[in-house]
Every structure is written in structure tokens, then in C-alpha cells.
C-alpha positions as CSV (number, residue, x, y, z in Angstrom):
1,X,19.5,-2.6,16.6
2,X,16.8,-5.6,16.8
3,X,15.4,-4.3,20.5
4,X,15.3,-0.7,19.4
5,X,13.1,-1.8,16.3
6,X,11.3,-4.5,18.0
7,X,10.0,-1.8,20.4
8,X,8.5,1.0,17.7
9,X,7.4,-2.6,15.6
10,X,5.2,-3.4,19.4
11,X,4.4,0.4,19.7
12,X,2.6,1.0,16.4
13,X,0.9,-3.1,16.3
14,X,-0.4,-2.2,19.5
15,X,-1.8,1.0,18.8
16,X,-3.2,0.6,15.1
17,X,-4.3,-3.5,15.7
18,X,-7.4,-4.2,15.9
19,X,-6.1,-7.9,16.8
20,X,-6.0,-8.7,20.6
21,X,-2.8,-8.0,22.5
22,X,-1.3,-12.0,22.5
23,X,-1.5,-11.6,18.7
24,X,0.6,-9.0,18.6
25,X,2.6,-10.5,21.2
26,X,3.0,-13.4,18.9
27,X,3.9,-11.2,15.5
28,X,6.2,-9.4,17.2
29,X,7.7,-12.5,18.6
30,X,7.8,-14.0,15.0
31,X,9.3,-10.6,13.9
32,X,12.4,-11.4,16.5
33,X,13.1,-15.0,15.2
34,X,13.4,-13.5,11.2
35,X,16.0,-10.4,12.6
36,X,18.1,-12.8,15.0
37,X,18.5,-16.1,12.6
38,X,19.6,-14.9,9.8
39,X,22.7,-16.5,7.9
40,X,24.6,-16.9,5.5
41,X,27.6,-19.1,4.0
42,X,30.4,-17.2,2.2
43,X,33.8,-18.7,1.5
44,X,34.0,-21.6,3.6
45,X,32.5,-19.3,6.5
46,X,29.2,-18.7,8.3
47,X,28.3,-15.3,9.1
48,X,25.0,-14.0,11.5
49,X,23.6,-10.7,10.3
50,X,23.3,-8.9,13.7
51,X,21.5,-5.2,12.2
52,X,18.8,-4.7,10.8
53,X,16.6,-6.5,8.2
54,X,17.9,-9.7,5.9
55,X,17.5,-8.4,2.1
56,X,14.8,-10.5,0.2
57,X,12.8,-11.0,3.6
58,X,8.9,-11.1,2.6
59,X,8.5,-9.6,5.9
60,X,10.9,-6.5,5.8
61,X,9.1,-4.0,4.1
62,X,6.1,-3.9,6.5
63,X,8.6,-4.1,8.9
64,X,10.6,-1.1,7.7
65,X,6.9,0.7,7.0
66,X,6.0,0.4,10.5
67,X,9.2,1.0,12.2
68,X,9.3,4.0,10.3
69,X,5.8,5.3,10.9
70,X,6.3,4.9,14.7
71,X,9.3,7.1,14.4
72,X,7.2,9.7,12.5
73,X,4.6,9.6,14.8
74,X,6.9,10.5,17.8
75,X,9.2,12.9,16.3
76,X,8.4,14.0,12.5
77,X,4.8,14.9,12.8
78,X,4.5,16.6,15.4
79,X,8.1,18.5,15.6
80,X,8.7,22.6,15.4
81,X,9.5,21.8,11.8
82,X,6.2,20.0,10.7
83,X,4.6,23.7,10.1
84,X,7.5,24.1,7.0
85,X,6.4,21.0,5.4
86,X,4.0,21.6,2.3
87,X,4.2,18.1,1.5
88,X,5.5,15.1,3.0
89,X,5.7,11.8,1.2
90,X,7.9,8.3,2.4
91,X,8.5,4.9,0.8
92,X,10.4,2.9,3.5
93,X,13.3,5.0,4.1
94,X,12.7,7.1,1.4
95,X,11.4,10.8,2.1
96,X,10.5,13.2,-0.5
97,X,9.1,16.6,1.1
98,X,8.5,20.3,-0.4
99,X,9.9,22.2,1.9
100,X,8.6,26.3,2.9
101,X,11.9,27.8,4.4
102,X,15.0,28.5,3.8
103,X,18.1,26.1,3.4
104,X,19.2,26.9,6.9
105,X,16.2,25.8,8.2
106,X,16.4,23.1,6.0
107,X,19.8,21.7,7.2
108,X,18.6,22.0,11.0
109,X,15.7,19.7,10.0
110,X,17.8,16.8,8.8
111,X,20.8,16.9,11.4
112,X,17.3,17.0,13.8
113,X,16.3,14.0,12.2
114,X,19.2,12.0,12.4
115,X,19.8,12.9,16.4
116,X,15.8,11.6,16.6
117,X,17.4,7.9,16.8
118,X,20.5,5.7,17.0
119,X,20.0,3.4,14.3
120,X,18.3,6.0,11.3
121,X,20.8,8.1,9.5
122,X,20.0,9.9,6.5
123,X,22.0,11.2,3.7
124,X,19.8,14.4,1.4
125,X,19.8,16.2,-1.4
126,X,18.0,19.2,-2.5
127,X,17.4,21.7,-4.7
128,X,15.0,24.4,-6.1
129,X,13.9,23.5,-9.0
130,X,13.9,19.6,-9.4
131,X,15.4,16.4,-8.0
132,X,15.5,12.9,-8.6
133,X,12.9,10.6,-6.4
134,X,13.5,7.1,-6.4
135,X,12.8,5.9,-10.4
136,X,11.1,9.3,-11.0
137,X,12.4,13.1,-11.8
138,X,10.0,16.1,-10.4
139,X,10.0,19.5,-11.7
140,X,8.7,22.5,-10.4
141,X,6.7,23.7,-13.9
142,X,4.5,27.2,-14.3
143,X,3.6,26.8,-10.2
144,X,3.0,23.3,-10.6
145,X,5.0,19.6,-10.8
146,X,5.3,18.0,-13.7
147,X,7.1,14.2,-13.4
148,X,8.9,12.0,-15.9
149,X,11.4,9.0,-15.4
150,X,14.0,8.6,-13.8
151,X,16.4,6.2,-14.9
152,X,19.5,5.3,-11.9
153,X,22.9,4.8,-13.4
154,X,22.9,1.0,-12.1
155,X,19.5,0.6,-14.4
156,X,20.8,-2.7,-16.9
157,X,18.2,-4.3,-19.0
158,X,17.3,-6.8,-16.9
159,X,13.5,-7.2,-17.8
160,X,12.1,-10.6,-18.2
161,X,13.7,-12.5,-21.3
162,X,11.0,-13.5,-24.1
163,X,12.9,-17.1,-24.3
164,X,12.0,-17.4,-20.5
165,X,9.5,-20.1,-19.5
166,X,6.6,-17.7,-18.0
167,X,3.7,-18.1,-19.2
168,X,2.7,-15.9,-22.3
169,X,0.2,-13.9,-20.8
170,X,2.6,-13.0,-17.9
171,X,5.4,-12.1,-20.7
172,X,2.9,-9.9,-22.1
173,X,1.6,-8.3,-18.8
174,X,5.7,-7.0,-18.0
175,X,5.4,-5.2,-21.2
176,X,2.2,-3.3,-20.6
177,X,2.6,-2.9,-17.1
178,X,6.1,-1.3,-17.9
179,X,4.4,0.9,-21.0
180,X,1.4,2.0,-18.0
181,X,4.1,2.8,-15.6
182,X,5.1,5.1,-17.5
183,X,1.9,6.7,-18.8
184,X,1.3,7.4,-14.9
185,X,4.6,8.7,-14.4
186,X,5.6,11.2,-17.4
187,X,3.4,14.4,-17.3
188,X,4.4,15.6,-20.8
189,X,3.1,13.9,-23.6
190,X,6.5,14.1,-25.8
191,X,8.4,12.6,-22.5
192,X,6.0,10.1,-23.0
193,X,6.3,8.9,-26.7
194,X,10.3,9.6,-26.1
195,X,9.9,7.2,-23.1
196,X,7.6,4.6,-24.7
197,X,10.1,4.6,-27.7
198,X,13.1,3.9,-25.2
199,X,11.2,0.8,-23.1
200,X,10.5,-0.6,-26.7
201,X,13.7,-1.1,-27.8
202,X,14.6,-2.7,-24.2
203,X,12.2,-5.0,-24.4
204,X,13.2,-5.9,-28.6
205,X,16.2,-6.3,-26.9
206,X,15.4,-9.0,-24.3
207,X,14.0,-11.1,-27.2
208,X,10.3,-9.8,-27.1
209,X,8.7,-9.6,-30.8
210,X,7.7,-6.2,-32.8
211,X,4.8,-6.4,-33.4
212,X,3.4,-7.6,-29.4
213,X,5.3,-4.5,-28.1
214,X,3.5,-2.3,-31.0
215,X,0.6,-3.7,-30.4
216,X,0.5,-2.9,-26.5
217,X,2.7,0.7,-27.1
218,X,-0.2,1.8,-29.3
219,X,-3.0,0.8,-26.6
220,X,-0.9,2.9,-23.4
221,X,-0.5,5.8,-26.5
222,X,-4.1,5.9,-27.0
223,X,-5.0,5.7,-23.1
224,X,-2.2,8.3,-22.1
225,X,-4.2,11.2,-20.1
226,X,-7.8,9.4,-20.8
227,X,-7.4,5.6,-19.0
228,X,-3.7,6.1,-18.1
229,X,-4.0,9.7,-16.2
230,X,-0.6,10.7,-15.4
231,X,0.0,11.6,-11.5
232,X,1.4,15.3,-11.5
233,X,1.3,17.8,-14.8
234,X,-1.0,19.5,-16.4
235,X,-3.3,16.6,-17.3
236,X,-4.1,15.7,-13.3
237,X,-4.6,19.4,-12.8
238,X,-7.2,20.1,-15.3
239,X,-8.8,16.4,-14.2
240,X,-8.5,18.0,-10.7
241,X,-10.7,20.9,-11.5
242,X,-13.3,18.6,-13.4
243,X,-13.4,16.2,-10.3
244,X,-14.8,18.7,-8.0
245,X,-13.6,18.6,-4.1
246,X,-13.8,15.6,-3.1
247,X,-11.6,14.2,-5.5
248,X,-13.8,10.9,-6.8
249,X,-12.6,9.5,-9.6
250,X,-13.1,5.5,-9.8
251,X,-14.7,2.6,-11.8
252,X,-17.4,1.0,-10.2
253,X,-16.2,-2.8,-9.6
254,X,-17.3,-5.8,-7.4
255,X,-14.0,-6.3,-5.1
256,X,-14.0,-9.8,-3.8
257,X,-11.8,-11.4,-1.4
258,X,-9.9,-14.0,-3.1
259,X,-10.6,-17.7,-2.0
260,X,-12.2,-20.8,-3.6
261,X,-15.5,-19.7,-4.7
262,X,-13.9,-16.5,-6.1
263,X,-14.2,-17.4,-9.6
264,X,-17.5,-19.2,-9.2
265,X,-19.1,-16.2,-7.9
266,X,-17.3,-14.2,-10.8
267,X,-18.6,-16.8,-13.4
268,X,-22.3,-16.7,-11.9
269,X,-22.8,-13.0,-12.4
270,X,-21.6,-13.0,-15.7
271,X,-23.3,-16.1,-17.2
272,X,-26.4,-14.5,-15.9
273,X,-25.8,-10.6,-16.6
274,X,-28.3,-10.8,-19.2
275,X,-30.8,-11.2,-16.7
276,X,-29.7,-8.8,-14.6
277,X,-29.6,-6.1,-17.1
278,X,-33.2,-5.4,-17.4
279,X,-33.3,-3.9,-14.2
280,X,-32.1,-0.2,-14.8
281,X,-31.3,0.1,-11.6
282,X,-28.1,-2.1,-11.3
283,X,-26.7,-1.0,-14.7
284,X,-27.2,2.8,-13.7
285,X,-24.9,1.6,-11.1
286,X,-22.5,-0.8,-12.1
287,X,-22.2,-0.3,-16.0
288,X,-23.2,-1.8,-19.4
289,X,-21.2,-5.0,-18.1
290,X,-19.6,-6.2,-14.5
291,X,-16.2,-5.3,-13.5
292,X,-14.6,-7.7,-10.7
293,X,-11.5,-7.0,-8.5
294,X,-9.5,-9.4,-6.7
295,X,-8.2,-8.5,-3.1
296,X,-5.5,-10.2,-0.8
297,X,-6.9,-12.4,2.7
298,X,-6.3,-11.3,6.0
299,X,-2.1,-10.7,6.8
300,X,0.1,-8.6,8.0
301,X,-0.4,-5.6,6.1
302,X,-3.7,-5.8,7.3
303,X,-4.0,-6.5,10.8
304,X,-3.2,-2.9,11.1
């Protein structure tokens, strides 16, 4: 229901903002007129969607998110079952969680879930050895996970045609960013190749030529475990132990907001890196050559 939602969407704003309270009174005032004026025309009739979230929204999955982590906050984090948790994970209304009890337990945990509200009901599935988490399969492997893809049965191959009028650089960028996807996501390295080999002939298939997607498969290959560290498997846990415990593992990188002068001041530093080289200083710190990252302005997400 719009009220119920508006109220945890207020509750968390107000209590994770650091804007001032007429802001928020405005967001969440902005929020209202997305959830109640929504229609549509179907069949020579207009309909008003009266629940929930219109699909395609830009603003419904922060929305979701922080409707969602309000309801955490007042009755999954701090429950009688919180203590059986060994890990809890949640994209939107998706929960994965390794659970330390047994299926009894478990069952009372979800029917006390979906008694926490009136408007969040959850369907579950679990099991003991592996299960199948959104577009990706985890496996409990020699006392650790291991991951790999997951492919839903409504998956069609419906990747960006080659004849489409995108840019070529963007064509180009669906492939690899596909091929890295799954670097991060497959643990095993033959998953991986068996993987890469699949995504290769989907994307011949949409029109894309040999050699571009050889030419990019061979660069993720190369990367896999070394630029492209997979996220679970026994890669990460070796990387884990070599990392120390705090867990640092980045490229040092100038992160700049994005605005006008963004490229200038990414242009200046390079046109005069030269320079700036001879003092040891800077490249002990930054690297034989600059690396620049690009972040979002103030929004939503943020004002949180």
C-alpha cells in the first residue's frame, strides 16, 4: 500500500539524510505523485495502478532499497533469528542467506517474515548443498562457495543486435562487459571457458563479427583470476589470504565528479604527466601513468 511504504520511505530518509527535514519532506512528497499517477491505456480502457511501484520507474529501485532496509532495520536485524544467520545478502526483494539451524527453524523464520508486514510476502527455496540466486548458481565446495551462472528458463537472446545503430564502441563494450561478468561470476576455470564459449556464440548469433568477440574473449581469458578475480572459489580465497585482514585490494585512481571541466582536468594531467613524473613521490603513489574515474552528481542514491 502507498501510505504503508511512504511511511518506512520517510523513516529511513529521515534517519540516514543528511539533507534538512523540508527536503525530505519534498522527496517523499515527489515519491507520492510517481506511486499515485500511474496509468496506462489497454484496449480502449484506462487503468490506475493502485499497489506498489510502476515497472520501468527510474525511481523504484531506490525506492524498493529503502523501503526494504527500513523493514530490516525494525524486524530482520535485530529479531531472535538474526543470531542463525551466517550471512545475509538482499538485492531489492531478493534475500540470499546461509542459514546455521535446522529446517524447522528455518521455516519459522520465513512465516515470521511474512507476518512482519501486510504488503511483503515471500515465496523460498532451500537447500543444503546449492541453489540458484538471481542469474547466479552457489555451491557449497570443500568448506567453501564456489559460483558459476545461472541461466533462468525465460533467458532469450536478446543482447544488443550488431546491425543496431549504437555506437561501435558501445557494441563493443556489451560484449566485454558480458565476457567480465562472467569472469567475476564463475569460480572454476573450465565453467569459465565452457561459459565464455556459450556467450560467444550468442553474441555470433545477434550479428556480432568473429574475430571482435575473439579478440575481446581472449583478453577476459587472459585476465580471468589476475584482472578479472572471480567473487567466491578458490581464486578469492587464496587472494584473501595474500590480502592480509583488512581486505585492500584497489587501483589507485583520481575519482572525479563528473561535470563540465571533467575532461579538461583529465586532459591537463595527462598532457603534462611528463612533468609530473620526475617527482618519485607522485608515481610511488599513483603509478607509471594516471588512472581517472568518473562518479555520478549529487541524487537520490546519495542523499542518504
Amino acid at each position: 500500500p502507498t501510505e504503508d511504504g511512504l511511511e518506512f520511505f520517510y523513516a529511513i530518509l529521515n534517519k540516514k539524510s543528511s539533507s534538512l527535514n523540508l527536503e525530505v519532506y519534498v522527496l517523499v512528497e515527489l515519491m507520492r505523485m510517481v506511486l499515485e499517477n500511474n496509468y496506462i491505456y489497454f484496449e480502449g480502457e484506462t487503468f490506475k495502478q493502485i499497489r506498489g511501484v510502476a515497472i520501468g520507474a527510474a525511481c523504484a529501485p531506490i525506492y524498493a532499497t529503502l523501503v526494504l532496509l527500513k523493514w530490516e532495520i525494525m524486524c530482520v536485524f535485530n529479531c531472535d533469528y538474526w543470531r542463525y544467520i551466517k550471512l545475509y545478502r538482499r538485492f531489492l526483494d531478493n534475500i540470499f542467506v546461509i542459514w546455521d539451524r535446522p529446517e524447522d527453524i528455518l521455516i519459522h523464520f520465513i512465516e515470521y517474515l511474512n507476518a512482519t508486514t501486510n504488503f511483503l510476502r515471500f515465496t523460498y527455496k532451500y537447500d543444503r548443498t546449492g541453489i540458484d540466486y538471481l542469474d547466479v548458481r552457489v555451491d557449497k565446495f570443500e568448506g567453501w562457495l564456489k559460483s558459476r551462472i545461472h541461466q533462468k528458463s525465460t533467458f532469450s537472446n536478446s543482447y544488443l543486435p550488431y546491425t543496431s545503430a549504437h555506437p561501435w564502441k558501445q557494441k563493443r563494450s556489451v560484449v566485454k562487459g558480458q565476457m567480465v561478468r562472467v569472469a567475476r561470476i564463475t569460480s572454476e576455470r573450465n565453467d569459465f571457458l565452457d561459459e565464455i564459449e556459450l556467450i560467444s556464440k550468442l553474441f555470433n548469433g545477434r550479428g556480432y563479427p568473429v574475430s571482435l568477440i575473439e579478440e575481446i574473449a581472449l583478453d577476459v581469458i587472459e585476465g580471468w583470476s589476475v584482472k578479472y578475480v572471480p567473487l567466491l572459489g578458490e581464486t578469492q580465497q587464496i587472494l584473501s589470504r595474500h590480502r592480509g585482514d583488512d581486505g585492500q585490494h584497489f587501483t589507485r585512481a583520481l575519482v572525479i565528479q563528473y561535470n563540465r571541466a571533467s575532461q579538461e582536468i583529465k586532459d591537463l594531467i595527462k598532457n603534462n604527466w611528463k612533468m609530473l613524473k620526475f617527482n618519485q613521490d607522485i608515481v610511488q603513489k599513483i603509478g607509471e601513468s594516471p588512472r581517472f574515474v568518473f562518479k555520478m552528481g549529487t541524487n537520490l542514491k546519495k542523499s542518504f
